[in-house]
NUSE-181333 format. One record per residue (C-alpha): residue number from 1; residue in one letter; x, y, z. Coordinates in pm, whole numbers. Each point is the difference from the previous one (the first is absolute). Layout:
BEGIN
<site i="NUM" aa="A" x="X" y="Y" z="Z"/>
...
This chain:
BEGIN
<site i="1" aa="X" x="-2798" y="6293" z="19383"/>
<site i="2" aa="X" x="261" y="-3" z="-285"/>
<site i="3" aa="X" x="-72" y="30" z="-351"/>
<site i="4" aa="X" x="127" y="-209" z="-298"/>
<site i="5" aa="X" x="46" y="46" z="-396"/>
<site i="6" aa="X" x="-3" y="-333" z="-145"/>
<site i="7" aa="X" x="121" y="32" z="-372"/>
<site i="8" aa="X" x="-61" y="-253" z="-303"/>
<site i="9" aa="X" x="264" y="-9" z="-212"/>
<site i="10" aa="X" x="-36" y="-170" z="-355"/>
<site i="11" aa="X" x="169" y="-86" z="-334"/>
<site i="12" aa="X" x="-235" y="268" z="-201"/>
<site i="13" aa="X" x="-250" y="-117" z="-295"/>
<site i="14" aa="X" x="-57" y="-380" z="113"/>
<site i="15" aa="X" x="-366" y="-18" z="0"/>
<site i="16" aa="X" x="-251" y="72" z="234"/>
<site i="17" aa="X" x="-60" y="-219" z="277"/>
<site i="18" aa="X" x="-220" y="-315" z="-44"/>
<site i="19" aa="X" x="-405" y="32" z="168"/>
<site i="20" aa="X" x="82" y="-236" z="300"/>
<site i="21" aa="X" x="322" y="274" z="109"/>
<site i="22" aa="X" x="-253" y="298" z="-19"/>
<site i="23" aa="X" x="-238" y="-215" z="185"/>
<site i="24" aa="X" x="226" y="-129" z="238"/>
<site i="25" aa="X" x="152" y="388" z="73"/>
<site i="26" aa="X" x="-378" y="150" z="48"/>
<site i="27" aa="X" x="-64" y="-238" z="284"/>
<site i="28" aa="X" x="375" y="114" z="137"/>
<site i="29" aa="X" x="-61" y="311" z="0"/>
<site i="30" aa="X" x="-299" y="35" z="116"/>
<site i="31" aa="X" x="85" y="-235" z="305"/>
<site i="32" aa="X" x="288" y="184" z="84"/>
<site i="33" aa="X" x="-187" y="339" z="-34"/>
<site i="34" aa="X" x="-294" y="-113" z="209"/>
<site i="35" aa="X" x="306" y="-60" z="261"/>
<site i="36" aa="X" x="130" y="345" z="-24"/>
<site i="37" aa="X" x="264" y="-136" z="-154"/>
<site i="38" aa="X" x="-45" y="134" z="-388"/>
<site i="39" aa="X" x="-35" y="373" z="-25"/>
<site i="40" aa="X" x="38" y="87" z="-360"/>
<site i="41" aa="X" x="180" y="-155" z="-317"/>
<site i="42" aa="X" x="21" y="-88" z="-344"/>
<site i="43" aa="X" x="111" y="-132" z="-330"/>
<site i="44" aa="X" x="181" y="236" z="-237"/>
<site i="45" aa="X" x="47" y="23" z="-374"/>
<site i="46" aa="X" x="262" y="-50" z="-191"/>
<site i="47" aa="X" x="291" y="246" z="-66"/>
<site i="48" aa="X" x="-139" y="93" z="-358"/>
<site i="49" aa="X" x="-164" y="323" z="138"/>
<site i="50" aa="X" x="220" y="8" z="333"/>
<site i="51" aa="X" x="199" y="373" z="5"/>
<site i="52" aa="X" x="350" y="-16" z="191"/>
<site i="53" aa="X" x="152" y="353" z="182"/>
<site i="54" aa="X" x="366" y="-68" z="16"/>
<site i="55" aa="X" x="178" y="246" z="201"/>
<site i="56" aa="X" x="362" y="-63" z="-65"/>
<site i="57" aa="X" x="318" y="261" z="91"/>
<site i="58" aa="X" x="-258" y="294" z="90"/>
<site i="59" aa="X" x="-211" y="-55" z="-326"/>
<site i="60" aa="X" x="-377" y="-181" z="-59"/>
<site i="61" aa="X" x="-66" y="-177" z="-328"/>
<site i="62" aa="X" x="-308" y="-143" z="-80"/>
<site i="63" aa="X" x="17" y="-345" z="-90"/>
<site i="64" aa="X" x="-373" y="-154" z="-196"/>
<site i="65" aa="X" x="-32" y="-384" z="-27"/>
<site i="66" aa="X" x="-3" y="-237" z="-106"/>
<site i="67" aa="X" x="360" y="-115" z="147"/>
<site i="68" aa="X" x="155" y="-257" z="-250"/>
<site i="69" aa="X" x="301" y="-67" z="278"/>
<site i="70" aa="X" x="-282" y="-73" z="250"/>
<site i="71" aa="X" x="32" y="-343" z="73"/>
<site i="72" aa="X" x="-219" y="-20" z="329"/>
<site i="73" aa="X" x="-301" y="257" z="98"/>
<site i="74" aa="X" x="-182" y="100" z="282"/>
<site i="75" aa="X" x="-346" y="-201" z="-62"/>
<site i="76" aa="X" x="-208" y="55" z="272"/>
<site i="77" aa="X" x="8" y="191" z="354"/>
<site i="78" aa="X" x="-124" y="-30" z="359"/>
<site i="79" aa="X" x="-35" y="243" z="281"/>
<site i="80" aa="X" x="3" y="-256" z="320"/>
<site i="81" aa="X" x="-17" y="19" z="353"/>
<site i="82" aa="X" x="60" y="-306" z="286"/>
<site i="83" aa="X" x="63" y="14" z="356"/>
<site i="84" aa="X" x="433" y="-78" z="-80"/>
<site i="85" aa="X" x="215" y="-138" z="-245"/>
<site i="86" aa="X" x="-48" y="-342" z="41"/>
<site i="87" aa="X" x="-345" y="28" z="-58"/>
<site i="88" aa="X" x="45" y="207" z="-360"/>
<site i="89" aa="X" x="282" y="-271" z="-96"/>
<site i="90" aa="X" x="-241" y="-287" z="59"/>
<site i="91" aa="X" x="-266" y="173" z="-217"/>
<site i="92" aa="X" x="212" y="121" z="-255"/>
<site i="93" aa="X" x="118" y="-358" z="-51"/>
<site i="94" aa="X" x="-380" y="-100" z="-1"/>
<site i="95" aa="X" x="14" y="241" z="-331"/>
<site i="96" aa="X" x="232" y="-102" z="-159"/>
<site i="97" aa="X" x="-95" y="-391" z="35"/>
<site i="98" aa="X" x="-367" y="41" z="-163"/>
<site i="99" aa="X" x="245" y="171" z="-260"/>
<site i="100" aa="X" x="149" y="-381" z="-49"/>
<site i="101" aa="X" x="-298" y="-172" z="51"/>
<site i="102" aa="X" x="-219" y="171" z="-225"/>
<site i="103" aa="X" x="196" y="150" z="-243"/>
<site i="104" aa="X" x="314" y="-271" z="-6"/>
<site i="105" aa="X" x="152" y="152" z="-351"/>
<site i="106" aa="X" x="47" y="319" z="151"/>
<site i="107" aa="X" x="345" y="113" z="141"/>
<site i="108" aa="X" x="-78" y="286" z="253"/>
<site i="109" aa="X" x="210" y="156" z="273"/>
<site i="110" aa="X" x="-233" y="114" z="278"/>
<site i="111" aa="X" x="151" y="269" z="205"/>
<site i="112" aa="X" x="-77" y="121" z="360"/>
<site i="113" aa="X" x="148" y="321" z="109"/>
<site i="114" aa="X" x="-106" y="168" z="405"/>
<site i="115" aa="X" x="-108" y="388" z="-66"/>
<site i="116" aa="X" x="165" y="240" z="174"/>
<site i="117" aa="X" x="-198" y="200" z="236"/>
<site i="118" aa="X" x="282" y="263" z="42"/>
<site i="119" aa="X" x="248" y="188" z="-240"/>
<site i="120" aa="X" x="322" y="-151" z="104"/>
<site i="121" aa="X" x="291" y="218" z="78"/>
<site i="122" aa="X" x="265" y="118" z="-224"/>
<site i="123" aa="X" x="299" y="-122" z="65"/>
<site i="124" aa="X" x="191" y="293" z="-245"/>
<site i="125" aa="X" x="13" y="164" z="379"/>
């Protein structure tokens, strides 16, 4: 069965969510957990203690936040699972319309992303 990252991305510092959004995602998740359809996830701080590696022309700099040029952040995370694509699409939608509904002066961008189950090949070959 294939596996999906669904990714909230937000404009960082606006607030937290009103009650009716937190209430509103509980019963969400839990639905689509009791389903098999919700295996882990999360919302994430903001980028003031976030730590960057940067690995650029053979070298790794560390990078600690917060990230003035940061315009949009990851805010929250999901580790999903449905039967096909279709299926994920439809409920990622789902997500991001209680976003509208119960939180309407939010501006998210609700990503959904299949997991690879394989390392793909190189093509350097």
């Amino acid at each position: 069965m294939p596996r999906f990252m669904g990714f909230v991305r937000m404009e960082e510092g606006i607030g937290a969510p009103p009650q009716a959004m937190f209430d509103a995602m509980d019963a969400y998740i839990s639905e689509q957990a009791q389903q098999g359809h919700f295996l882990d996830g999360g919302g994430l701080y903001g980028t003031e203690d976030a730590v960057n590696f940067v690995v650029r022309k053979g070298e790794t700099t560390r990078v600690d936040g917060p990230y003035a040029e940061a315009k949009e952040i990851v805010g929250g995370w999901s580790l999903l699972q449905y039967d096909d694509l279709e299926s994920a699409i439809a409920a990622q939608q789902e997500f991001a319309e209680l976003h509208a509904k119960y939180w309407p002066g939010c501006e998210i961008v609700a990503t959904l992303r299949q997991v690879s189950e394989a390392p793909q090949e190189s093509s350097d070959a």
